[in-house]
Phi, psi and omega in degrees: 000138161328125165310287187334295116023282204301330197270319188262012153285314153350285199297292145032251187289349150337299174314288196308329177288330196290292184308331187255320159337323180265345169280161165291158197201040163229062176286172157256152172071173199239054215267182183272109163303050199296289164215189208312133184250148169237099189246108194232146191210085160325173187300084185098005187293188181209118171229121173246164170231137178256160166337124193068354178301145188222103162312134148090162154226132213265359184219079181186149183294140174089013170325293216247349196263354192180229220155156171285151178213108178234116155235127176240164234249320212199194214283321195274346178309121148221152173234135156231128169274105157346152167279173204005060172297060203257117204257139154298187189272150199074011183261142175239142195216100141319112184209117149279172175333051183203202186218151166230128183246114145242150177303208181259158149087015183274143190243097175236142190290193159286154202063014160282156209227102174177132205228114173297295304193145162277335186106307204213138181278191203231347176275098155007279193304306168335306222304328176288355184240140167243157207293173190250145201257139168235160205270144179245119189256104195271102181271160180329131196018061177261142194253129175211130192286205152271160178073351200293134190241099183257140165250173183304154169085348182288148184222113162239148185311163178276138184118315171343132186241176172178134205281142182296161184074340194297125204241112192244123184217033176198173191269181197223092208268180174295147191079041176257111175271141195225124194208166176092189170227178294306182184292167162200176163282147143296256183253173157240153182305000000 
């Protein structure tokens, strides 16, 4: 093996110790941790792992370039991850007073994105209080592409694809191919 090679699986995991040090750790489950993850857990939030969830992909892009981000907001925040899950690398996950539920057996690419939450109220005066979240629901072996961006209130059905790039912002039912910005239907399954 390479200095080069040796030195940068060094930092490499260097990076990943750093990242679960700065994380909260008061989780449920065990999932398998490929990369560096930042996991912030508010005062009372709920992050479950079901059996087999998998962080990262060691053969999948932006493996060594960026990190995971799962935050939840507040007392009332929950994420719970389906068993044999696997989110790709560079996902970010937002949960304000609501919950984001994914299923079991789910495949998401890189770069997700997805938030119960505006984040921010749209009123000047406001901007500091937060807004209130609707739950986002993910069913059981939905295929989600790269780049895929989800927002509050979407429920998409099981079985399900969304197309890379793709920006969803309304629900879906099951057995659905789903693409665009905003999203539509394509086909059903």
């Amino acid at each position: 093996m390479s200095l080069t090679r040796t030195l940068y699986r060094y930092l490499f995991g260097f990076k990943k110790k750093a990242y679960r040090a700065m994380s909260d750790h008061g989780y449920e489950g065990s999932p398998l941790i490929n990369q560096p993850t930042l996991i912030k857990i508010g005062k009372g939030g709920k992050l479950r792992f079901a059996e087999n969830v998998k962080l990262g992909f060691r053969d999948s892009p932006y493996f060594y370039s960026g990190y995971i981000q799962i935050r939840l907001e507040s007392s009332d925040s929950q994420i719970n991850f389906g068993k044999n899950t696997i989110l790709n690398n560079n996902a970010s996950l937002f949960c304000g007073n609501a919950e984001i539920r994914i299923g079991a057996n789910c495949l998401i690419g890189p770069n997700f994105y997805c938030s119960n939450s505006d984040g921010h109220m749209l009123d000047p005066d406001r901007r500091r209080e937060r807004p209130q979240a609707s739950t986002v629901i993910l069913g059981d072996n939905v295929f989600i592409g790269a780049n895929v961006i989800i927002l509050k209130g979407v429920e998409i059905g099981e079985n399900s694809v969304i197309a890379a790039g793709s920006v969803v912002t309304r629900s879906f039912p099951s057995n659905s191919i789903i693409g665009g910005n905003p999203a539509k239907l394509i086909r059903d399954i």
